[in-house]
C-alpha positions, 0 to 999 in steps of 0.5 A: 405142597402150595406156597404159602407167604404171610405179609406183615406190615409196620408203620414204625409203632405197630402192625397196620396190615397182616395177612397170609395167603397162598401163592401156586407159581414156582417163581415170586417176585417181591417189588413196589408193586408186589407189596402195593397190589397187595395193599392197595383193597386196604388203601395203605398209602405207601408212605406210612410203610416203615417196616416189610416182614415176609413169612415164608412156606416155600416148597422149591421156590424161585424168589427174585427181590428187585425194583423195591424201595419202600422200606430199607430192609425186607425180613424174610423168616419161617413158619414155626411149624412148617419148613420152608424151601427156596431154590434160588433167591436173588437180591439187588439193591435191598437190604435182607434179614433172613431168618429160619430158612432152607436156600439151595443157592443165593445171588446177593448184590444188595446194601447188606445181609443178615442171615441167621438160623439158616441152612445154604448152599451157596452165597455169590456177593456182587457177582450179577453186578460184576457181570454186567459191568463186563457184559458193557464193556465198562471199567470196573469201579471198586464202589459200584460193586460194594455190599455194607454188612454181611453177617451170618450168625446160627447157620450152615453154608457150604460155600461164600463166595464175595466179588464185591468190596465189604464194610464188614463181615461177621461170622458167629457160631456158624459152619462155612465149609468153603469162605472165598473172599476177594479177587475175580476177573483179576480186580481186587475188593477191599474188605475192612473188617472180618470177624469171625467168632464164638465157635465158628467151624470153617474148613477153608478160608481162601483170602485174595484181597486186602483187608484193613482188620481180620479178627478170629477167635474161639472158632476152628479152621482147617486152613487158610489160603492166601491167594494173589493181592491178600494184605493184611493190615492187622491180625488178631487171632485169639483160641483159634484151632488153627490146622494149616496155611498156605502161601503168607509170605512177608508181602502178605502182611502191611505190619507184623504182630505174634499171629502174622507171624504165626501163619508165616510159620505154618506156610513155611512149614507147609511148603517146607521153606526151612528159611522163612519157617526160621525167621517166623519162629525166630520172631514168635519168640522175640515177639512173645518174650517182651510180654513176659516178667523178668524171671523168664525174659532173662533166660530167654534173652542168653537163648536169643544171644546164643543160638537165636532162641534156636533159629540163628544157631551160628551165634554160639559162635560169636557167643563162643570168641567172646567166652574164650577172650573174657577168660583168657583176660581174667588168666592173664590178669592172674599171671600178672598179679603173680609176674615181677616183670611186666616187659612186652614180650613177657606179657604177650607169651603170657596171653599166647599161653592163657588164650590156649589155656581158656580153649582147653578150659572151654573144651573140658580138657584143662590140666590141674590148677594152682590157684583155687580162683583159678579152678573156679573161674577154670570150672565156670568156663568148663560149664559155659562149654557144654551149655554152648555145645548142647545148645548148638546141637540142639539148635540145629536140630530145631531148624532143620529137623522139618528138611 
């Protein structure tokens, strides 16, 4: 099968120059001097060249993309009826639009990328030029290895791989099976922005850098790691089906919201850290309890005050003093209220004896009443017990049920 390329060239309002031909080298190299051999017959002067479109019937195909600057963006897309293949396609310093083709492996260390349509094998970002930094025994310089925009919308890839810091990253309805973002050779890339979409499938997302805003949403992923220098500044996850994370900690987060929290969670309950997987859940309910109306806030903020909606089940114990005293106050009152004499040594035999009293209430083993407040306030503290009871069970239950 030959190789066959279709040249299309725009001067900005329509086309001056097209034409396809074939090509039987394995290796093609796109440059100036590629493009301007090609219309120098048709004496196109370079400068009326505003915008470079490649057409590709590629069989096995080394491309190799360097030393061009005629225009900001090189378009690559496929012939409607025939497949296209390229073995390695390898960038620098050029942006791309990559449209309808079948890559086995690329090595992007250009401004920016759109893919789309496409099926991959593997993306390396930044590493040539990470490697020739090192290569010259020169000081990694974080704006060196920068790539603007990568955004991948319509494809299949098996493997992303960035080394160099990214303006923003946008992955729409699109498989990734493996998304390693950040550290290598121990420097850290800053990412400011990734927003991952409209039903994206990703197994797993390995984060090993800081990034500024992470947005994710009805998409599907099976995990995600954080690895050594991840920070995240803000977080947005919105119906994501989440499986699991790994190693988010409190030092993987600069500010804390509902999903933070949320990751916090799943890491916990992976590494069954019974503690942090507590104070996660504990916050998830604080945090998700301000947004709801006052008919569901007030029942949760008795949970919250009591066992810690589950999380701090040792509550019930300042929850219980405090039931015990109110009561033994109000019994006391009555005695009172009933009492001729209201000498120091009467009044504290009748606190002794109400205190005691109010236990017994609490515990449902109080004797027979005179008084028929008395019995009510005798029943309410009798409920009050049992609801504190089940609830301490209950809440021992939820946090260590995971051990």
């Amino acid at each position: 099968m030959q190789n066959i390329i279709k040249l299309k060239i725009s001067d900005g309002d329509k086309i001056i120059f097209e034409k396809q031909f074939l090509i039987n080298e394995a290796m093609i190299t796109i440059s100036d001097d590629f493009v301007l051999n090609i219309l120098r017959p048709f004496n196109i002067n370079k400068d009326s060249i505003k915008h470079c479109y490649f057409t590709f019937g590629l069989n096995n195909t080394f491309v190799d993309i360097k030393d061009y600057s005629l225009t900001n963006q090189i378009y690559i897309e496929g012939f409607f009826n025939q497949p296209s293949h390229i073995a390695f396609l390898r960038c620098r310093d050029t942006k791309l639009h990559i449209v309808n083709q079948n890559i086995e492996k690329m090595q992007i260390d250009g401004y920016s990328m759109l893919v789309a349509e496409c099926k991959i094998g593997k993306i390396e970002f930044g590493l040539n030029k990470l490697a020739e930094i090192l290569r010259n025994d020169q000081n990694i310089n974080v704006t060196e290895i920068h790539i603007d925009s990568i955004d991948i919308r319509h494809s299949v890839i098996d493997e992303i791989s960035l080394s160099a810091s990214c303006d923003n990253i946008n992955i729409q309805e699109s498989e990734v099976k493996i998304l390693r973002l950040g550290n290598m050779f121990g420097i850290s890339r800053a990412i400011s922005h990734i927003n991952i979409w409209r039903n994206c499938l990703i197994n797993s997302i390995e984060l090993a850098c800081p990034v500024n805003v992470m947005k994710m949403s009805e998409s599907t992923i099976n995990f995600i790691l954080s690895k050594a220098q991840c920070k995240i500044n803000s977080l947005d996850i919105k119906q994501v089906a989440l499986n699991n994370a790994y190693d988010f900690n409190l030092n993987s987060f600069n500010g804390f919201n509902v999903h933070s929290w949320l990751l916090i969670s799943k890491s916990a309950a992976s590494s069954k850290d019974i503690e942090l997987l507590a104070q996660a859940n504990y916050n998830i309910s604080d945090l998700y309890m301000k947004e709801k109306p006052w008919n569901i806030k007030i029942p949760m903020l008795f949970f919250k005050a009591t066992t810690g909606y589950g999380y701090k089940p040792f509550r019930i114990i300042w929850f219980s003093l405090i039931v015990l005293l109110i009561f033994c106050g109000i019994f006391s009152l009555m005695d009172i209220h009933n009492s001729c004499q209201l000498k120091t040594d009467i009044l504290f035999d009748i606190f002794q004896e109400r205190i005691i009293y109010s236990l017994n209430s609490f515990a449902g083993i109080s004797g027979n009443q005179n008084l028929k407040v008395e019995c009510a306030f005798t029943l309410l503290e009798n409920i009050l017990g049992v609801v504190a009871f089940a609830m301490f069970v209950n809440a021992l239950y939820v946090k260590y049920k995971a051990s």
